[in-house]
C-alpha positions as CSV (number, residue, x, y, z in Angstrom):
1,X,16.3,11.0,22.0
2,X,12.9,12.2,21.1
3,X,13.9,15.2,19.7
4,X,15.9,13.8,17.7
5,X,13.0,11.2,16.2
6,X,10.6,14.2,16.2
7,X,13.1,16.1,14.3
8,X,13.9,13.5,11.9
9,X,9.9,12.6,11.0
10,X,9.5,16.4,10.8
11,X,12.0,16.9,8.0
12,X,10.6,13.9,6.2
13,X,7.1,15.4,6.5
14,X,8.5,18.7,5.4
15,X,9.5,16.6,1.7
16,X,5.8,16.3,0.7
17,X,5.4,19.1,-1.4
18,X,8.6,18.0,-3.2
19,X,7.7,14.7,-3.6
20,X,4.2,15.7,-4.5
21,X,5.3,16.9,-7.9
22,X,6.1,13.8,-9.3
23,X,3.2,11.9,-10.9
24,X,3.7,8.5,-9.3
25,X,6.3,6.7,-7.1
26,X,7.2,4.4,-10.2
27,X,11.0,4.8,-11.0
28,X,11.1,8.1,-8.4
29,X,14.7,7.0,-6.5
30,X,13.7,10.1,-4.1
31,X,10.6,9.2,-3.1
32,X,11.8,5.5,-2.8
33,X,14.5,6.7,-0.6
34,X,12.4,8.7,1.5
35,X,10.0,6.4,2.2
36,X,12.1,3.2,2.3
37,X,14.0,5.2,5.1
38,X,10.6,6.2,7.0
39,X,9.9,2.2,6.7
40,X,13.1,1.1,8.2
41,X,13.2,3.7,11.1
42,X,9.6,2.7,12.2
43,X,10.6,-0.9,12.0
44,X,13.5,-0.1,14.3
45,X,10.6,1.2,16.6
46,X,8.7,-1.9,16.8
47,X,6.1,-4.0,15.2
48,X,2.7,-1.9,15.2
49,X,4.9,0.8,13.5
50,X,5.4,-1.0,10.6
51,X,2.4,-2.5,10.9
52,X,1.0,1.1,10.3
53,X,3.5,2.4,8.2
54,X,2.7,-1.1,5.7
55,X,-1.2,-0.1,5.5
56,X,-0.2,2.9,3.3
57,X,-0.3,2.3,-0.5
58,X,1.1,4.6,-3.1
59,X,0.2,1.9,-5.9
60,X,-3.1,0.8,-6.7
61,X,-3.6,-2.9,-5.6
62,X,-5.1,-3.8,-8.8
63,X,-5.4,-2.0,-12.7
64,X,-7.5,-2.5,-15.8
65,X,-5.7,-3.0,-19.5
66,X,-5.5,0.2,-21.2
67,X,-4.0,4.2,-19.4
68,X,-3.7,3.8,-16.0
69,X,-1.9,6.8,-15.0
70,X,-4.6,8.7,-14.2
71,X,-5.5,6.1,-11.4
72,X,-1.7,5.5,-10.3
73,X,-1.3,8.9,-10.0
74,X,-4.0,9.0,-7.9
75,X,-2.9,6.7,-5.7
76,X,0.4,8.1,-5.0
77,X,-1.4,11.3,-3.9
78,X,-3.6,9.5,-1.6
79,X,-0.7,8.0,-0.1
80,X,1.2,11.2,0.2
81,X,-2.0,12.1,2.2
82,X,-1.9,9.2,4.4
83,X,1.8,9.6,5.1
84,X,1.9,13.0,5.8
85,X,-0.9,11.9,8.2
86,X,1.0,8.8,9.7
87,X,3.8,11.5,10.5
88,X,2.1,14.3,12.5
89,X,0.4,11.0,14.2
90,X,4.1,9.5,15.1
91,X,5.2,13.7,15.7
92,X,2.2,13.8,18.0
93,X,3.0,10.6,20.2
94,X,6.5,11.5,20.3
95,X,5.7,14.5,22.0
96,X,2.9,13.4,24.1
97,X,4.4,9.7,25.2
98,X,8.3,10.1,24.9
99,X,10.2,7.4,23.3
100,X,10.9,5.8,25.8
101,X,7.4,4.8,26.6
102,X,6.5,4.0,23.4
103,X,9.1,1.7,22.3
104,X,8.8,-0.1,25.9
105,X,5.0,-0.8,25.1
106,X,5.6,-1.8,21.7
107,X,8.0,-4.6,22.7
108,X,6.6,-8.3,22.1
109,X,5.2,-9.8,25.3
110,X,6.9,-13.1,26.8
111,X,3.9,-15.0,25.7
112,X,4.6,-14.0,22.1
113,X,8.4,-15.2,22.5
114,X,7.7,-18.2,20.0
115,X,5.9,-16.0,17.8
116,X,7.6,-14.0,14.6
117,X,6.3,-11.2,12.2
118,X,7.6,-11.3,8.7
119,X,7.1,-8.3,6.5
120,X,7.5,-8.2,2.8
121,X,8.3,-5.2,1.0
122,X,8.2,-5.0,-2.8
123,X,9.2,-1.9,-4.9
124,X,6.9,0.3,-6.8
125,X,8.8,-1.4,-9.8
126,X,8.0,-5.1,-8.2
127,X,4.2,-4.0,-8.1
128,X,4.3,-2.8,-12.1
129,X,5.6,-5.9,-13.0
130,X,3.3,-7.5,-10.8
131,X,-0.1,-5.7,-12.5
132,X,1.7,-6.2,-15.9
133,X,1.4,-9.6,-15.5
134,X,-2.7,-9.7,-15.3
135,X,-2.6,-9.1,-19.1
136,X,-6.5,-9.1,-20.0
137,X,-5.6,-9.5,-23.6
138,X,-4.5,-12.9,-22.2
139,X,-7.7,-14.0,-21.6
140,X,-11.1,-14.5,-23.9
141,X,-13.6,-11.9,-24.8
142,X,-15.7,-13.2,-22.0
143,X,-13.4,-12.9,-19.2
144,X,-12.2,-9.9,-20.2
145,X,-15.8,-8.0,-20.3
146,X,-16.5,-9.9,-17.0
147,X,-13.1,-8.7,-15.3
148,X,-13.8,-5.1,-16.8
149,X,-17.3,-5.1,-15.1
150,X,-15.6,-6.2,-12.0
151,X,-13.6,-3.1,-12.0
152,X,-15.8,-0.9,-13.1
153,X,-18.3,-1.9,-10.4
154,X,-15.2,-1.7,-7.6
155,X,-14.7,1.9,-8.7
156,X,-18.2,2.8,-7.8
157,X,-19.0,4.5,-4.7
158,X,-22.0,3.1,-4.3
159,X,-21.0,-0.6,-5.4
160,X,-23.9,-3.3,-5.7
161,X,-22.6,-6.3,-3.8
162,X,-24.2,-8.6,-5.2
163,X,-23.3,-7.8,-8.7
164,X,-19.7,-8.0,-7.5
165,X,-20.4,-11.7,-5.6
166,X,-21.8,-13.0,-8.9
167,X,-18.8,-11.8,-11.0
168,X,-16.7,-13.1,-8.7
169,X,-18.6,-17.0,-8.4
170,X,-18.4,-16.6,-12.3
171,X,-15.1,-15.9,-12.8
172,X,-14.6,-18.6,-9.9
173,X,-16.0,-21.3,-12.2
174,X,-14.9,-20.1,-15.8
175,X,-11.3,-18.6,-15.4
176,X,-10.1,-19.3,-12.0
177,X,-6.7,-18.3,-13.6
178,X,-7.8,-14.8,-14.2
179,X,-9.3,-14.5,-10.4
180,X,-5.9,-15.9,-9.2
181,X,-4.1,-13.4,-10.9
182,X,-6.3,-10.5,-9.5
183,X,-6.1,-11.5,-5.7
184,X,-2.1,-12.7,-6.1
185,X,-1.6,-9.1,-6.7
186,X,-3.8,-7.8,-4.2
187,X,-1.9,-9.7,-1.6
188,X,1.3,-8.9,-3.2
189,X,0.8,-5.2,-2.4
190,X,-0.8,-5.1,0.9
């Protein structure tokens, strides 16, 4: 039985150079399938498998008006990355562990009987639509420039917290709307 889970996470990690091509997982039915199938097999496994397999993003959580492709292409690459990574990882424990072991200790305990997980999976075309509707242009000058700075300072790699506190307070009081918007999609696509 482990064979054939390590063979079957070994062909999909041998699909990342093919998938790679493409610029972003928006509208790619191959990469959808591939990793839609990855997501149901590890949910099969058990909860902290999907739990892992859910903290990789090939979408960025949130985008600025104007060309984003540069930053969703990005994104997908990154996530390619992380996949490929979340597969050795599941090859590796397959191998070290056996299945057997692993599914037993990923079973719920008794005294999480009256507990439940629910997971919510979106599309990459649910998560355009999503960012599509955080339309700055729908918003005044003001908010717009302070959203922009909010972004601007969240690309940074060295980002000044407190510049991004006091947008945030700011946006909090003026245009709670707009702030809305921004985390609703975060959580949408985490």
């Amino acid at each position: 039985m482990e064979e054939k889970y390590y063979n079957y996470f070994k062909t999909k990690l041998e699909k990342l150079p093919d998938l790679r091509k493409y610029a972003s997982s928006i509208d790619n039915p191959e990469f959808e399938k591939w990793w839609g199938s990855i997501k149901a097999t590890c949910e099969r496994m058990g909860p902290s498998y999907i739990k892992r397999a859910n903290r990789i993003h090939f979408f960025p959580m949130v985008l600025a008006g104007g060309d984003n492709s540069a930053a969703i292409s990005s994104m997908y690459q990154s996530g390619l990355n992380q996949a490929g990574a979340f597969l050795e990882s599941l090859m590796e424990e397959l191998q070290t562990w056996g299945l057997d072991t692993l599914l037993k200790n990923n079973q719920p305990s008794s005294n999480d009987a009256d507990k439940f997980n629910l997971y919510l999976t979106i599309s990459q075309q649910q998560a355009q639509q999503i960012i599509q509707t955080i339309n700055l242009d729908d918003y005044d000058e003001e908010v717009r420039e302070r959203v922009q700075d909010l972004f601007a300072e969240l690309k940074k790699k060295d980002k000044d917290k407190s510049k991004i506190a006091t947008i945030v307070k700011w946006l909090a009081d003026k245009s709670v709307d707009a702030l809305i918007a921004i985390l609703l999609a975060k959580a949408s696509l985490t």
